[in-house]
N, C-alpha and C positions, 0 to 999 in steps of 0.2 A: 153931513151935519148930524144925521140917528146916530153915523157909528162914533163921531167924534165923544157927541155927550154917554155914549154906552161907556168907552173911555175912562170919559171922567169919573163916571158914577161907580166903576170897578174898581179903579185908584181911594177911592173915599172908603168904599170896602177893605182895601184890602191895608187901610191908614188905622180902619177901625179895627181890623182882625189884631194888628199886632203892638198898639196901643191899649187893647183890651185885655190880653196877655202878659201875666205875674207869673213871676218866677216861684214854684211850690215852697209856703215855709216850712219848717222843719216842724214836724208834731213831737208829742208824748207818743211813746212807746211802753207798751207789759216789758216788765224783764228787766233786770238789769243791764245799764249803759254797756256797748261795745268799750272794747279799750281804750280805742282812737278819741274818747270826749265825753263830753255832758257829764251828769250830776244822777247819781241814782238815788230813790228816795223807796225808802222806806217806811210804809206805816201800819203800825200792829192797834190794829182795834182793839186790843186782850178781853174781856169778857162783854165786850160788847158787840162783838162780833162786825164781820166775819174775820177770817184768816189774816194774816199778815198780808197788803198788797204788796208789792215793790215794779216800782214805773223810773222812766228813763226822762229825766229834764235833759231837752237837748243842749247845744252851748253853752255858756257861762251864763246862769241868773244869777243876780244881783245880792239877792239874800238867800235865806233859809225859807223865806214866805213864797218869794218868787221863785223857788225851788219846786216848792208842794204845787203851785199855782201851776205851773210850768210844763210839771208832771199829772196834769191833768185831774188833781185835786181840788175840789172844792174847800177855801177856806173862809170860815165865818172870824172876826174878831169878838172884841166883847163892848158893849156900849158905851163905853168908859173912855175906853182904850184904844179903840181900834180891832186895828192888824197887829197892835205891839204886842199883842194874847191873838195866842190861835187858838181859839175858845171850843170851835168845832172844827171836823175836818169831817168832810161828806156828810154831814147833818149831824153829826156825833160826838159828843155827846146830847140827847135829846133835852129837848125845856124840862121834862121832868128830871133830869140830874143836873143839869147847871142851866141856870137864868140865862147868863151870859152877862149880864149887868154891869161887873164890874171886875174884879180879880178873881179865878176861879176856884173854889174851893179846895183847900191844901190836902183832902184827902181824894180827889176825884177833878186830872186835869192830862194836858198833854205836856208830858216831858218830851225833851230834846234834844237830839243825840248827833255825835259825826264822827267819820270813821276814814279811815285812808283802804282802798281795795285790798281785801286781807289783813285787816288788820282787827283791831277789838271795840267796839263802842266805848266811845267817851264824853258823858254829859256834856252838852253846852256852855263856856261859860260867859254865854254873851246870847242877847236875847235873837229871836229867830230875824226879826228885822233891820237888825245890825251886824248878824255873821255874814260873812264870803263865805259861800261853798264853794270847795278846793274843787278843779276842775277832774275828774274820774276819780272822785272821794264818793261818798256813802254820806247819805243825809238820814238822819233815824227820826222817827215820831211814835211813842209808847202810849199809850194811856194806861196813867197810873190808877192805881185803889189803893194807897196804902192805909194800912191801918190808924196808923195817928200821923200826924203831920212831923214828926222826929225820922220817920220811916221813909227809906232812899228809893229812890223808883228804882225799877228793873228797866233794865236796854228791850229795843225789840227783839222778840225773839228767832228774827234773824238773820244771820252770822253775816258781816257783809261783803263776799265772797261775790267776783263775777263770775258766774257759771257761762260757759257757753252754748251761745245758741238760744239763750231765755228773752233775747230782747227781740220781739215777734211786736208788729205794727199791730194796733187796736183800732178797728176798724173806729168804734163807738167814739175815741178821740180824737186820732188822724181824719176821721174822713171818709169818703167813698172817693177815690181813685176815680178821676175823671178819663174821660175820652179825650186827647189833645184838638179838641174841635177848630181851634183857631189857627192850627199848621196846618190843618187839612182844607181849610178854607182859603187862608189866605195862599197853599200852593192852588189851589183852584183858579183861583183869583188872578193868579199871576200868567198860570197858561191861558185867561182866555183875555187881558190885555196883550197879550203875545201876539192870541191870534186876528186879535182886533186889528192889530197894530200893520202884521201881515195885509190883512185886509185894504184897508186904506193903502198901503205901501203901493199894494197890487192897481188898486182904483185909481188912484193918481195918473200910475205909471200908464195907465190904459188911455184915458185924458189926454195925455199930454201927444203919447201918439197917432190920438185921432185929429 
């Protein structure tokens, strides 16, 4: 009867080891996208610092939003608006250069850029929450200053080139890289219904011949 419900109670383990168990999803990566897919994004903080990042959205997002999001960017909208204004991108631009209230101001915002791999930036002309990004295409995000609002943003500064070898896992986004605990458990689990199983086989068989 002990070994029967030991048994049971190992079977219930080892139900929960691999019911517990998800298949890893695909993170943001530093680096521009391998060849084989996803979406690289681009975004140049220009004097607001810091550098130009460029991160890997993996599979097919949905838009230009779900691109930055994807890529493990933070995006703010504007109060107004939404997400149809990508008002901030990583907290940037600050409360002190745009509210975010409503449309952002024509001399201080994010332009919006898309490129095919090697090829040259080409303004947006469709807002960020309504473009398809082309699948191992170049998503751009600039922030502009121009002088007066007649004055054309600059592209980021850059070139959207996949380099190889740049697209290296981010810990800080992907993850920490777990221990596979639940195959090592539920093979656990499974040699010692085994040898339970033996057991009883054995005990019976003893039984019977007495």
């Amino acid at each position: 009867m002990i070994a029967s419900r030991f048994v049971a109670v190992c079977a219930l383990l080892l139900a929960a080891c691999f019911t517990g168990a998800a298949p890893a999803s695909a993170t943001a990566t530093e680096g521009a996208c391998p060849a084989s897919g996803g979406v690289t994004v681009v975004v140049d903080f220009g004097d607001l610092g810091p550098g130009p990042l460029i991160r890997c959205a993996p599979g097919t997002p949905a838009n230009g939003i779900a691109a930055l999001q994807e890529a493990g960017f933070e995006v703010a909208g504007s109060q107004k608006y939404g997400l149809a204004i990508a008002c901030r991108i990583n907290g940037k631009p600050g409360p002190d250069v745009e509210s975010c209230a409503g449309m952002p101001s024509a001399t201080a915002y994010w332009s919006y850029w898309h490129a095919s791999a090697g090829g040259t930036w080409q303004s947006s002309q469709e807002g960020a929450q309504t473009a398809k990004p082309v699948p191992g295409g170049f998503e751009g995000w600039a922030f502009a200053r121009p002088k007066s609002a007649n004055d054309l943003p600059a592209p980021p500064r850059v070139a959207p080139v996949r380099q190889t070898g740049t697209a290296v896992p981010d810990v800080s986004i992907a993850g920490d890289i777990e221990f596979p605990w639940g195959f090592v458990i539920g093979a656990a689990v499974i040699l010692v219904i085994g040898g339970a199983g033996v057991y009883l086989s054995s005990r019976r068989r003893r039984r019977r011949e007495q």
